[in-house]
C-alpha positions as CSV (number, residue, x, y, z in Angstrom):
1,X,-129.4,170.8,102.1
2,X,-128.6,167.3,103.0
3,X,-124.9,166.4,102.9
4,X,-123.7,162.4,102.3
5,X,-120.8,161.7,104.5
6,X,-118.4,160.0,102.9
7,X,-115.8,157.8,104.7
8,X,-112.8,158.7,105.9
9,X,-110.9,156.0,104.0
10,X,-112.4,157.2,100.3
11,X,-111.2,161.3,101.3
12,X,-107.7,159.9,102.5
13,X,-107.6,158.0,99.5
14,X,-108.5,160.5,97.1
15,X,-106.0,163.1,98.7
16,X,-102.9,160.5,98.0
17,X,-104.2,159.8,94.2
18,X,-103.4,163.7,94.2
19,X,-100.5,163.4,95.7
20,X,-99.2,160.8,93.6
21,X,-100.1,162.7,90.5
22,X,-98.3,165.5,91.5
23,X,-95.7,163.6,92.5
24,X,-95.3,162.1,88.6
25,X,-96.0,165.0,87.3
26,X,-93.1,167.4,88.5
27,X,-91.0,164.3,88.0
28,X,-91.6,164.5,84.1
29,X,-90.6,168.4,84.3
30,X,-86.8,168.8,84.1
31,X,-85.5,170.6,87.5
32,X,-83.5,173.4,85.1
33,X,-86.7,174.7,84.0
34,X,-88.3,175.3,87.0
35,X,-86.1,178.2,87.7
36,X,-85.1,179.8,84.8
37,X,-86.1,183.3,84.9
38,X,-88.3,184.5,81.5
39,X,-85.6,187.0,79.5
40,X,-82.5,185.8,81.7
41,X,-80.0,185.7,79.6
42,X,-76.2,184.8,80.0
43,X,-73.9,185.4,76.9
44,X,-70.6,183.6,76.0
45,X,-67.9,184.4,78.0
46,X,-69.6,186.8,80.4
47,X,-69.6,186.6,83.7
48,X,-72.8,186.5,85.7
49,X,-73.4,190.0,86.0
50,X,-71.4,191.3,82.7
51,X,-73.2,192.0,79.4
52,X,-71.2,191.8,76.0
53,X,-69.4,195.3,75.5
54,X,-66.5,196.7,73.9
55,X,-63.5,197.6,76.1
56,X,-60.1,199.2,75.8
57,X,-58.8,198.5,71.8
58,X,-61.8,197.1,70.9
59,X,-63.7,200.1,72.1
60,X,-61.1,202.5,70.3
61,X,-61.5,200.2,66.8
62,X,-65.3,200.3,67.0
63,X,-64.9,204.2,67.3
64,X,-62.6,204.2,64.4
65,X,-64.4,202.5,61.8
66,X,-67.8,204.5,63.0
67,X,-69.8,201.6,64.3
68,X,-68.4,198.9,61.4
69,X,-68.3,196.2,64.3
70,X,-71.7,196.0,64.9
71,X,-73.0,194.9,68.8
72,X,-70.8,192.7,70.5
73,X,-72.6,189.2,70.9
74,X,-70.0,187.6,74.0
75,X,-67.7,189.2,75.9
76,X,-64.2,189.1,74.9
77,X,-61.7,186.1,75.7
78,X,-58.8,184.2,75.0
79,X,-58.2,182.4,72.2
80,X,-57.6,178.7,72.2
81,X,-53.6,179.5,71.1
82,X,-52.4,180.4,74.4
83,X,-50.3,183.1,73.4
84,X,-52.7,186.3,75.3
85,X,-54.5,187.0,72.1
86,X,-58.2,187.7,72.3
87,X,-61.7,187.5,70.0
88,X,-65.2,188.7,70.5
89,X,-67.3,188.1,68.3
90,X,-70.5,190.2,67.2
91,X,-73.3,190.9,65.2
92,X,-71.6,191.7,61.6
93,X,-67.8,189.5,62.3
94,X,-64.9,189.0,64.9
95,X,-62.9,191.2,66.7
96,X,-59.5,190.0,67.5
97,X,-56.1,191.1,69.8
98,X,-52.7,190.8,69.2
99,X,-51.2,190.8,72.3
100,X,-47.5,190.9,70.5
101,X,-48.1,193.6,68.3
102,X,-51.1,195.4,70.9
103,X,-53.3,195.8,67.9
104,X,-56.8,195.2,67.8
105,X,-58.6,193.9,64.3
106,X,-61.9,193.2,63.5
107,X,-63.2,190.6,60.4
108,X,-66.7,190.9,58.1
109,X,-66.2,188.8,55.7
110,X,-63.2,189.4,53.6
111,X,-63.1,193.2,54.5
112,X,-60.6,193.9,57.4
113,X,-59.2,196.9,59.8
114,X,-56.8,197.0,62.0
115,X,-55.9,199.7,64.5
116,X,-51.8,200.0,64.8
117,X,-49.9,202.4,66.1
118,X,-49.8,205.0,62.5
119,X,-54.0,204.8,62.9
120,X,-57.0,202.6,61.2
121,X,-56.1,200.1,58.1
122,X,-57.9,198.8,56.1
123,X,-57.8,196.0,53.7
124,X,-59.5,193.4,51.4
125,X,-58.6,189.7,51.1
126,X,-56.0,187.9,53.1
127,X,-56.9,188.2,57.2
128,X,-52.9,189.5,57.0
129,X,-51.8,193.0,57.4
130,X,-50.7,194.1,54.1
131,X,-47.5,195.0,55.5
132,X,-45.1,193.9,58.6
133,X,-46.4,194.8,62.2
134,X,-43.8,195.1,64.8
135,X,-43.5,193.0,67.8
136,X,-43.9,195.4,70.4
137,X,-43.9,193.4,73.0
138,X,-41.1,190.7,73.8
139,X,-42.0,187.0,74.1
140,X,-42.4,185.3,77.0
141,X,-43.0,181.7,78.3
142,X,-47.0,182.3,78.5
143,X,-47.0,184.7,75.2
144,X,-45.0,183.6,72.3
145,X,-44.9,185.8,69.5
146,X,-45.8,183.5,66.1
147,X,-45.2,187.1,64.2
């Protein structure tokens, strides 16, 4: 088998052309995708290494009403009112804390429970308690108490 030398110039030549098109091509691929990991998934509000669960009241509610709540779909945060109340939302409503009155609630619609101090309400309609909640814990500077 006879082999045709080519010259030097036409293999350099063909090795930057490759080089080139590689070169355009990553450039077209946005730099995020190249290393997300296939199934990584972060949810709202969660820390790197936390998955969406129930804690502390919200646990104790979602034990009351015998799994009403659903999965939790973030992990539980702070509300945008500044006052120590929390949400967490999940797969059938919202889950939400009253730091002033240290009950935890949860939302489906306009079905709604509540876990107080004299056990599990629950209620239809208006998102308030049908009766008075006491403020159990006194207002401060970083929680005022709109109750």
């Amino acid at each position: 088998m006879t082999r045709i030398a080519t010259p030097l110039r036409v293999e350099l030549g063909l090795g930057l052309a490759c080089v080139a098109l590689l070169a355009i091509g990553l450039t077209g691929v946005p730099r995020q995708q190249l290393w997300v990991l296939p199934g990584a998934h972060h949810a709202p509000w969660c820390l790197p290494d936390q998955s969406p669960t129930f804690l502390f009241g919200f646990a104790a509610l979602d034990q009351a009403t015998g799994g009403v709540m659903g999965a939790p779909t973030e992990c539980e945060h702070g509300t945008d009112q500044s006052n120590g109340d929390t949400s967490q939302k999940t797969t059938t409503g919202v889950a939400t804390y009253s730091w002033c009155t240290n009950s935890p609630s949860f939302t489906r619609g306009q079905e709604h429970w509540m876990l107080t101090a004299d056990g599990l309400e629950h209620w239809f309609g208006s998102p308030e308690s049908p009766r008075p909640l006491p403020v159990v814990r006194g207002a401060d500077l970083r929680h005022l108490c709109l109750v």
